[in-house]
C-alpha positions in Angstrom: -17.5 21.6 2.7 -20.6 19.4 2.6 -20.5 15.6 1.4 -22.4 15.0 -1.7 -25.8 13.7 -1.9 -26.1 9.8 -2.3 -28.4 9.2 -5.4 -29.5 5.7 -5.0 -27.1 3.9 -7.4 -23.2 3.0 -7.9 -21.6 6.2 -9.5 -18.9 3.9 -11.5 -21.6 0.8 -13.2 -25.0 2.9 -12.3 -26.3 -0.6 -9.9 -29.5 0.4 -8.2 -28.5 0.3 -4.5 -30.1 1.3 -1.2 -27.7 3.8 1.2 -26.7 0.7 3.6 -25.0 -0.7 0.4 -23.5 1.9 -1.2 -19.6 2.1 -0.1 -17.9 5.8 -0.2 -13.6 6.1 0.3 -12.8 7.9 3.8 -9.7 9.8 4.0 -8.9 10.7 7.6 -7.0 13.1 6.8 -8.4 15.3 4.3 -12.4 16.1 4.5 -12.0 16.8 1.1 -11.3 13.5 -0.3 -13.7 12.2 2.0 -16.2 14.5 0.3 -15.9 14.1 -3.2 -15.2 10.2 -3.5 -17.7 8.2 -5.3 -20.3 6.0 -3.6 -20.0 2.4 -5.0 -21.3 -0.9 -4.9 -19.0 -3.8 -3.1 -17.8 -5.2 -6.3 -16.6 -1.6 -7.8 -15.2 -0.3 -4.0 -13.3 -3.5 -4.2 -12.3 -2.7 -7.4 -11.0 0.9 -7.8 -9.2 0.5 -4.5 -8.5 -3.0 -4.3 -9.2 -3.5 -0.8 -11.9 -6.5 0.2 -14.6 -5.8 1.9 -15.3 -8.5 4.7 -19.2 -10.0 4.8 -21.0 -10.0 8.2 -20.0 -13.8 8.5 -16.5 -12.9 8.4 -16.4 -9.8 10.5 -18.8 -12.3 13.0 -16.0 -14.7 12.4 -13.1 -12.0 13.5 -14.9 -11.1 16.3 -15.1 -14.5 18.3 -11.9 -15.8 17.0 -10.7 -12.2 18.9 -12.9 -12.9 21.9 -11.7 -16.1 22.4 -8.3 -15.1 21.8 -8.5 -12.5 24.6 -10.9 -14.9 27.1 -7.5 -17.3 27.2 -4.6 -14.5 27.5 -6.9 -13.1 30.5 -8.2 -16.5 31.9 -4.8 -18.0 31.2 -6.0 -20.9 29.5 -4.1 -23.6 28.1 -6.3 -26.7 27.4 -6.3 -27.8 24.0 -9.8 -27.5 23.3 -10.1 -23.7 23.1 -7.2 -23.6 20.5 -9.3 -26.3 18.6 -12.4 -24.7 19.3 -10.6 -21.0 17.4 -8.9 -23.6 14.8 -12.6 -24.9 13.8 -14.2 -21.5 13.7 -10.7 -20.0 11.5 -11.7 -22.5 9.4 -15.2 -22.1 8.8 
């Protein structure tokens, strides 16, 4: 079965978008699903399957918090300033 054909805008409020914006549901367990769900913008993805999509800054965020996390379970750390140092960036 072969995945539709993204037309250039939000199938649900008819946005303009360009492919790198355009958010299509994945089912890993049925191609099928994966095939025929709609390509939306953010807001309607969020929407119709009310799940929120995290911004670059927050993914970046996830990402060092993680890294730092890891960096003082391997390094065993325990100074005070790396747990302030993931407490500020949480918090940004």
């Amino acid at each position: 079965m072969k995945r539709r054909k993204f037309l250039g805008h939000c199938d649900k409020c008819k946005k303009s978008l360009c492919e790198e914006h355009a958010y299509s549901y994945v089912d890993g367990n049925n191609i099928a699903i994966t095939n025929n769900s709609p390509y939306l913008c953010k807001n309607c993805y969020e929407e119709k399957y009310n799940e929120k999509i995290k911004s670059d800054i927050e993914c970046f965020k996830s990402k060092l918090v993680n890294d730092l996390l890891n960096i003082k379970i391997r390094e065993h750390i325990e100074t005070i300033k790396i747990d302030n140092l993931i407490s500020y960036v949480e918090n940004l």
